[in-house]
N, C-alpha and C positions, 0 to 999 in steps of 0.2 A: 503506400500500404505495404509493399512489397520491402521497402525498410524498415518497418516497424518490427515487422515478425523477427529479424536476426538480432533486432537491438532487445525487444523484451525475452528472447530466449536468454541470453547475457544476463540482464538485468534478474529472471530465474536461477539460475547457473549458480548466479553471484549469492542469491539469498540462500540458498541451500545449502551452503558451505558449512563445515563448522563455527558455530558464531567467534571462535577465540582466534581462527585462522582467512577472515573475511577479506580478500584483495581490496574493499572500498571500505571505506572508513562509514558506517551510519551509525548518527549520534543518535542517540534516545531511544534504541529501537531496547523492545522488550519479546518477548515472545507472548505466544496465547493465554497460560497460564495467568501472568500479569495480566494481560490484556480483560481475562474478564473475572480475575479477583484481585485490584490492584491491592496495595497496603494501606490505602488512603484514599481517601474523597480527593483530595488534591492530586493524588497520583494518577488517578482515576481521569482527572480531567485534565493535565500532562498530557496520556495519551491519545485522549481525545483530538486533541491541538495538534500533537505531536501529526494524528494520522492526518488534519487537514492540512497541513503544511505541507507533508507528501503529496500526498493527492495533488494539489496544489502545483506545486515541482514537478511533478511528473507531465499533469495537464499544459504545462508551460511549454515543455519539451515537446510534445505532440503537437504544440501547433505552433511552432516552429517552422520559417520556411522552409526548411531541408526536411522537414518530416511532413507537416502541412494534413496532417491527421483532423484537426478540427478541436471544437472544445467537448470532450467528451464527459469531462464533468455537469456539464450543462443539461444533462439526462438526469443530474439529481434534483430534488427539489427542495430539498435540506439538509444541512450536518446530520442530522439524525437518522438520513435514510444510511448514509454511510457508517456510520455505529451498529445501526440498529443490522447490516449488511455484514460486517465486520464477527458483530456476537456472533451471528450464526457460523461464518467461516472458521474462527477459533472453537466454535465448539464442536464442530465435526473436523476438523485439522487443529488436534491441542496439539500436535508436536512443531506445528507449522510458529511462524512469527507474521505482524501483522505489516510488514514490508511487504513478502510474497502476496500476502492476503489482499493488499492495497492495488498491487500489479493486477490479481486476477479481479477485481473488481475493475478498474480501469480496461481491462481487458474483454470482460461482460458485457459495460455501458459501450464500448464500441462495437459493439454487435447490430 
């Protein structure tokens, strides 16, 4: 527990950055804006994918021996609670992107 907190302060730090000036390279990432007007029904559903593969990634890394967090995603009971988790986080943080958004959701369900 007590390693998780310095690694997701990082993992914030990291997302907050300028997106042109990012130390970690994350592929697909969009911000809020797109997130809930994309250009496309396919784009739409991109980042749908997009956010469960994070989550996904992330959930890996928590339960990991050296972190031993547990499966925190396992508090969801569908993709759609995370979508449906996500709308609300871009709409009240449209400056935010749905990387930070995905941390602080992971961050919730381990409460």
């Amino acid at each position: 527990m007590k390693k998780f907190i310095p690694i997701l302060f990082c993992l914030i730090c990291f997302s907050v950055n300028a997106q042109n000036n990012l130390p970690v390279k994350i592929y697909g990432r969009v911000d809020c804006g797109e997130w809930l007007s994309p250009p496309s029904e396919v784009q739409r559903i991109a980042n749908q994918y997009w956010l469960l593969g994070y989550l996904t990634g992330v959930n890996a890394m928590l339960m990991t021996p050296t972190m031993n967090i547990g499966n925190v995603l396992g508090w969801l009971n569908s993709p759609k609670q995370a979508f449906a988790w996500m709308d609300k986080y871009c709409r009240e943080n449209p400056l935010s992107t749905p990387d930070l958004g995905g941390l602080t959701l992971m961050n919730e369900l381990r409460k």
